[in-house]
N, C-alpha and C positions, 0 to 999 in steps of 0.2 A: 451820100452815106458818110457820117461821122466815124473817126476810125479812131478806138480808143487804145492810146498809148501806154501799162503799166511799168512804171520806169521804179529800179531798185535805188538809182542811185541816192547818197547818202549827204545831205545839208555839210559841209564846211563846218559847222558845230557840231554836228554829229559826230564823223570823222574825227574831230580832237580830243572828244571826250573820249570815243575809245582806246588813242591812237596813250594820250594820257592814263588809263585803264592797264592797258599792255603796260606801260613802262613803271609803274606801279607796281603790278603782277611780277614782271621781269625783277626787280628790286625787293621784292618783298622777298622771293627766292633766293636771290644772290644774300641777301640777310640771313634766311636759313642755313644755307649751304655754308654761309660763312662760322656762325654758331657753331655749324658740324664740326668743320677745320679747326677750331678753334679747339672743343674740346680733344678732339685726336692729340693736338699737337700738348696742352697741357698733361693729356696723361702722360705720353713720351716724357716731356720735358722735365715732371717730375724727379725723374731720375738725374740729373743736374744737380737738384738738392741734394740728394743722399752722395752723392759722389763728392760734389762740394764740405759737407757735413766731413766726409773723413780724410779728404784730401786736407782739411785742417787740421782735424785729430792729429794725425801723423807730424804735422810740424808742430804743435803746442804739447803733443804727450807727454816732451823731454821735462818739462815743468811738472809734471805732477810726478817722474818717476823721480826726481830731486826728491820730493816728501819718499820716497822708497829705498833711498840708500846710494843712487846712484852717485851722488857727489865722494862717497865714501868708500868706494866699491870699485870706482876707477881711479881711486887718490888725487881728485883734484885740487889743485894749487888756489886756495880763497884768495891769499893776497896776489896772488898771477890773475885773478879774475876768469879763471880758466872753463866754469860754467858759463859764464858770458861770452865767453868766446865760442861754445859750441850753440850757444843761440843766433849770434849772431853770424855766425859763418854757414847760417841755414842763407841768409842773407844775400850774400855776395855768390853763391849759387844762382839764387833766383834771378839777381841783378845780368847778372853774366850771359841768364837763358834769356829773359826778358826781353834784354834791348835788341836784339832777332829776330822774336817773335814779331816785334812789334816793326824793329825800323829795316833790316835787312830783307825784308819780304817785298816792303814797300819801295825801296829802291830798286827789286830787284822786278816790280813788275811796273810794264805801261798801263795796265786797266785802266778803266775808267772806273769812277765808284760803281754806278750801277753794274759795270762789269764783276766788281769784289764783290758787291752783296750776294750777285745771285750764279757767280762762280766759284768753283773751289780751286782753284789754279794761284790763286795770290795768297790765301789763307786760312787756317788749319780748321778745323769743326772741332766741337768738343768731342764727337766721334772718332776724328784722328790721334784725337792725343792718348785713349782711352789704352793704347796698347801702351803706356808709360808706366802702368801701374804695375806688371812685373818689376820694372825695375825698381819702382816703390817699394814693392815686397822684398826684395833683394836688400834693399837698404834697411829695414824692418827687420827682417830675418839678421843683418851683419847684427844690429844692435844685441843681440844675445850673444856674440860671440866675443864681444867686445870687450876688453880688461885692461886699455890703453886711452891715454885722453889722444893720442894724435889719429886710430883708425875711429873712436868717435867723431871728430874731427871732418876727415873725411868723409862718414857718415853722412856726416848733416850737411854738407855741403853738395854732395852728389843727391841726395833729398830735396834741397830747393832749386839743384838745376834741372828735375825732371817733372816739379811742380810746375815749377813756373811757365810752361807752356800750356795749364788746362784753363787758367780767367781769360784769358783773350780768346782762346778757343773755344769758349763758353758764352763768353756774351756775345762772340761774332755769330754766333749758330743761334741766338735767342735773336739777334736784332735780322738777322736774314730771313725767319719766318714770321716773325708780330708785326705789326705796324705801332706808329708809333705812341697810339694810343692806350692801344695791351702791350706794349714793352715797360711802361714805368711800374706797374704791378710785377710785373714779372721778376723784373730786377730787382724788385722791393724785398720782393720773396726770396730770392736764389741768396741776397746779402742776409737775412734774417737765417737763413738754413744754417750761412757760416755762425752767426753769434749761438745760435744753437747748438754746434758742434761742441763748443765750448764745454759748457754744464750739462753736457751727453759725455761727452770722452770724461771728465770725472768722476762720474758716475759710474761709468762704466772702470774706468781704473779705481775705485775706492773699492770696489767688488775685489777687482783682481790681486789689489797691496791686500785685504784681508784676509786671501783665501789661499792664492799659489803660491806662497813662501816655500822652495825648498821641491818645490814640485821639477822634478827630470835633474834633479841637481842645481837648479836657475833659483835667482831672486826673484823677488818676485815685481820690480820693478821690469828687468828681462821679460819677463811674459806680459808689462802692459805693450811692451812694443810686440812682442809675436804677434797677439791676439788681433791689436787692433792692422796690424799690418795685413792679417790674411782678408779680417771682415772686407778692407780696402779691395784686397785682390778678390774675392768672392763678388765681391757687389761690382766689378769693372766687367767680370765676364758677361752676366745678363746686357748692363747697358751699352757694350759694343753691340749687339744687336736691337736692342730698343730705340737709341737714342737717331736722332734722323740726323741725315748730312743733308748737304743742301738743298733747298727746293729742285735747279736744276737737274740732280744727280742721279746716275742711273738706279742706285738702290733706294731714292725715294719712289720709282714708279713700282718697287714690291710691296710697298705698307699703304700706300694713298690711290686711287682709283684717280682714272684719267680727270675727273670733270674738279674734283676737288684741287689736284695738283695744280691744273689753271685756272685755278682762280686765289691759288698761293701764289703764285707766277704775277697773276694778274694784280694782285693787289702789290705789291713792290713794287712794280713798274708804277703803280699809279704813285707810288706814295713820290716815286723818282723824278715827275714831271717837272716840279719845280728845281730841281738840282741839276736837271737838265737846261735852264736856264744859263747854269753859272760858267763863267768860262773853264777851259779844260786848262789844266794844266798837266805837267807830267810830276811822277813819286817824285824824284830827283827836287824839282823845283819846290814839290811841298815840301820836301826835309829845307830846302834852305827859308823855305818862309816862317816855316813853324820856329825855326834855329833865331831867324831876327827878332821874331816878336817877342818884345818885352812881357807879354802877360803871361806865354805856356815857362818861362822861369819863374813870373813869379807866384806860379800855380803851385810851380814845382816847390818853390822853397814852402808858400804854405799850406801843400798837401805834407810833405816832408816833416813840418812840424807837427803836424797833424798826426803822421805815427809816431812821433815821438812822444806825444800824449799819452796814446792808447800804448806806451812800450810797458806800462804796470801790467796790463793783461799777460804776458809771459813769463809774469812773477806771480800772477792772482791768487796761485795756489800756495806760495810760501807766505802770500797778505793773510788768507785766510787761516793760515796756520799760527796765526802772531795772536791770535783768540785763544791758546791757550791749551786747545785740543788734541787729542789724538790725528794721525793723519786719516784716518777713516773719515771720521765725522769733521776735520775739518773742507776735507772735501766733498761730502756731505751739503756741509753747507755753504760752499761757492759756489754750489750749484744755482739753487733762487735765485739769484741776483741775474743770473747768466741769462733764464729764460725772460727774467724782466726788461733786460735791455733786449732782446731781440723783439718783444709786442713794444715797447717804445719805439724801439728803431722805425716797425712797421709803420706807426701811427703818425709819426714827425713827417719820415720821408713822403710820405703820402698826401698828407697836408701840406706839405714843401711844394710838392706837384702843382694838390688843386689849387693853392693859391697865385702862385708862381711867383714865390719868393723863395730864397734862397739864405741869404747873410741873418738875418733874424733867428732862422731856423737852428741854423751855425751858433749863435750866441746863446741860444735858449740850451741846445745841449752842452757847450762848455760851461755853460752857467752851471748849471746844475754838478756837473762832476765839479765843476772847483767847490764847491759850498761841502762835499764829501772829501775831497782831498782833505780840505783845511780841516774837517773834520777829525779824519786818521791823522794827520799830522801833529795833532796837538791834544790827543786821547789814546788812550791804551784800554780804556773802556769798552767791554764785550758791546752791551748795547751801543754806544755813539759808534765803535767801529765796526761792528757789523752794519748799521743804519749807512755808516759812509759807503759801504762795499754794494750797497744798492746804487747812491746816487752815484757813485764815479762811474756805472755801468752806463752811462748817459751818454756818452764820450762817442761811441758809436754810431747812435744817430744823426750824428753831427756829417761823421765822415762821408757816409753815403749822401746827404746834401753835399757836400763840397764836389761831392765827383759828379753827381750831375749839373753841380753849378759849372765844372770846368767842359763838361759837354755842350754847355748848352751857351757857353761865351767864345768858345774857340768853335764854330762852326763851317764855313767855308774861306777856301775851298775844299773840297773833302779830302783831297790825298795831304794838307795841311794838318787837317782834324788828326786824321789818321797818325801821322805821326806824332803831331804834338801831341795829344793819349800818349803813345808809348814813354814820349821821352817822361812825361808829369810822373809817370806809374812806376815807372825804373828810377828815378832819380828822387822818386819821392820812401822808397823802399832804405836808402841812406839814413831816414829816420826811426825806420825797425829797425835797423842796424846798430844807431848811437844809444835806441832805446835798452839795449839789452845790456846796456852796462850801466845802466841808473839805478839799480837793486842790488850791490853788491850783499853781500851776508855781514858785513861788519858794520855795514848803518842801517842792520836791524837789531834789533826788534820794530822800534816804532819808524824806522825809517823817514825819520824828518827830513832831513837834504832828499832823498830820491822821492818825497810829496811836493819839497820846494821846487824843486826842477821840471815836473810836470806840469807845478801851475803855472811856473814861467812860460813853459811852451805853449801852454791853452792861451794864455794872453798875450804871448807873441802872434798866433795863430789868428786872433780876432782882429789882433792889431793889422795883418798883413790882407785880412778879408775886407776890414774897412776901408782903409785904404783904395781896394782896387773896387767896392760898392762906389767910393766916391767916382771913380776915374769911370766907369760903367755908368753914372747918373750923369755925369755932365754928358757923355755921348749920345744919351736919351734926349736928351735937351737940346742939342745941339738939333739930333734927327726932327725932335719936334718942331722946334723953328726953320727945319729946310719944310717940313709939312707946311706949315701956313704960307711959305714963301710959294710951293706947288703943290697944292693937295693931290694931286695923280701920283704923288712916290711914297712906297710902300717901304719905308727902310726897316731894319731889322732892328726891336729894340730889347737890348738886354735885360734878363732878369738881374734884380736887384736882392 
């Protein structure tokens, strides 16, 4: 009797193609799932922008309330340069908050990086800082009360020391949920929102010098700071509750459902594999490494110049006013310009990315604002200086290249990174600082010296970028010849 055997079992090829099938399946999912997260997290994060947008308002407004009598109103001293001095003591606030945020947090925690990313124990979210905007408003609200340059003064100085802790607590809560390939959009954006604010807060103050003169017994420069002081605190209330804290955090498990959070969880870990490589070091030891290396100073001197560039922007609305016009329509029309550098900004920095170059990008925006300097500088011409007041808005896209050229060259070890950012961003803030006394009112009208001195800076600024492209190319080169010596080493090669 034959005894027939039906066997299910499955060929080794078989087997693979399913096994292949599944993990396919499994990945096509995790793609969806991840899309899903993705959009959650951009509507949330949305609100960044608009926070961002007025948390500038509030520091540039004092320039446009200048076109509304401010300078007159509190009797400030031209040849004391006593306007300048309430710009720049927004300044030495922020400077003050800054270097905390950034370097006393660091020293004061052992984490590991992966431990900072996906903990909030070492540093602030931009959820944490969102209860600062009372005190914004406080500051806002004093400015109507104000009929003295020294409680001005103070003003503006207690204003950039409650500022200054929402950009790091902003980009640390953008880079703790994106990876790193939706973080360079993201950042492209949140920086575009700030040039935005710009020819937004004018717009919106050209409304308020035309209309509330005289309104509660106030000038009506006093009600551009009320108004836009409250939109700030009105718009803080919502995003304490929209905006997310950490992935890890307990009040991220109220907005995001179990399966999505792990796989926000999961995707940082993965992104951390390799940084897990690198040896550990402790904060302490990054502050002295970041302290020795000669490139995060000379980041710093030229990010530093680099605001010293862009310090006309704090004047934009007395350039615009050199046209001849009313202050309505000369703010009016500072606006255009304003939203043209922010879709430039987009388009440079972004192309800065896909290519991954960097110093070119840098030259190509100070190019263009010097060909407009030189322009205003040597025209009192409505057309040639209005034509200028587009291309000097150029100046900007520059700066967003440089700050991810400085992330993307000072990289490990991380508690290194970490600080050397702080120290570039605080010490590079010295040049909004000198910036605010490059426009005094007595070398205007056409303000020649304060165009010469900007272009000085732009071409200092190239000069200090070339430089360290050269010192970054020979390192390439160098790596490249340890390559063919052992093609098995993977060394890190700088963007150029």
């Amino acid at each position: 009797m034959t005894l027939s055997i039906a066997s299910n079992d499955k060929s080794p090829e078989d087997s693979k193609v399913e096994l292949n099938s599944d993990l396919e399946s499994s990945q096509d999912d995790r793609k969806k799932q991840e899309r899903k997260l993705v959009r959650i997290l951009d509507a949330r994060m949305t609100m960044l922008m608009f926070i961002f947008i007025f948390n500038y308002i509030d520091r540039t407004n004092i320039a446009t309330a200048r076109l509304g009598g401010l300078e007159d109103e509190l009797h400030l001293d031209a040849s004391k340069q006593e306007f300048s001095t309430l710009l720049s003591i927004f300044y030495a606030g922020y400077i003050f908050m800054m270097i905390p945020s950034y370097v006393e947090k660091t020293l004061s925690s052992e984490l590991s990086y992966n431990d900072a990313i996906l903990q909030k124990h070492a540093f602030t979210s931009a959820r944490e800082t969102i209860n600062i905007s009372p005190s914004v408003l406080s500051a806002m609200v004093n400015h109507i009360t104000l009929y003295c340059f020294t409680g001005a003064v103070l003003c503006r100085f207690f204003l950039g020391f409650v500022e200054a802790a929402f950009l790091p607590g902003a980009l640390f809560t953008l880079a703790s949920w994106y990876t790193r390939e939706e973080l360079g959009l993201r950042t492209s954006l949140m920086w575009c929102g700030l040039l935005v604010s710009i020819p937004f807060g004018q717009l919106l103050a050209s409304g308020i010098l035309d209309t509330m003169g005289g309104i509660g017994g106030y000038s009506a420069w006093r009600w551009v700071f009320f108004i836009e002081g409250i939109i700030s605190f009105a718009i803080s209330i919502p995003a304490f509750f929209i905006l997310p804290d950490f992935p890890n955090s307990e009040s991220s498990k109220r907005w995001l459902d179990p399966e999505l959070l792990q796989i926000a969880l999961k995707r940082k870990e993965e992104e951390m594999v390799d940084l897990a490589k690198i040896p550990d070091v402790t904060q302490k030891e990054g502050l002295f490494l970041a302290v020795r290396d000669w490139r995060v100073w000379w980041f710093a001197l030229a990010v530093g110049a680099y605001q010293l560039t862009q310090g006309y922007y704090q004047y934009f609305p007395t350039i615009a006013a050199t046209l001849g016009y009313n202050n309505t329509i000369s703010l009016l029309l500072a606006a255009p310009p304003g939203f043209v550098s922010a879709i430039f900004t987009f388009f440079v920095s972004r192309h800065s990315d896909k290519v991954q170059k960097r110093f070119p990008h840098i030259v190509l925006s100070l190019g263009i604002s010097v060909i407009g300097l030189i322009m205003a500088m040597c025209s009192m011409k409505i057309a040639v200086r209005y034509t200028a007041m587009f291309l000097m808005q150029a100046i900007p896209a520059g700066f967003v290249v440089i700050m991810a050229w400085v992330s993307n060259t000072i990289t490990t070890p991380p508690a290194k990174k970490a600080v050397a950012l702080g120290l570039i961003v605080a010490c590079s803030q010295l040049g909004s600082f000198a910036g605010a006394y490059v426009f005094p009112r007595h070398w205007g009208p056409q303000y020649t010296i304060s165009f010469g001195i900007t272009i000085a800076s732009a071409v200092f600024t190239v000069l200090l970028c070339f430089i360290l492209r050269m010192h970054l190319a020979s390192q390439n080169k160098k790596a490249e010849e340890a390559v063919k010596q052992n093609p098995e080493l993977r060394p890190y090669m700088y963007q150029l």
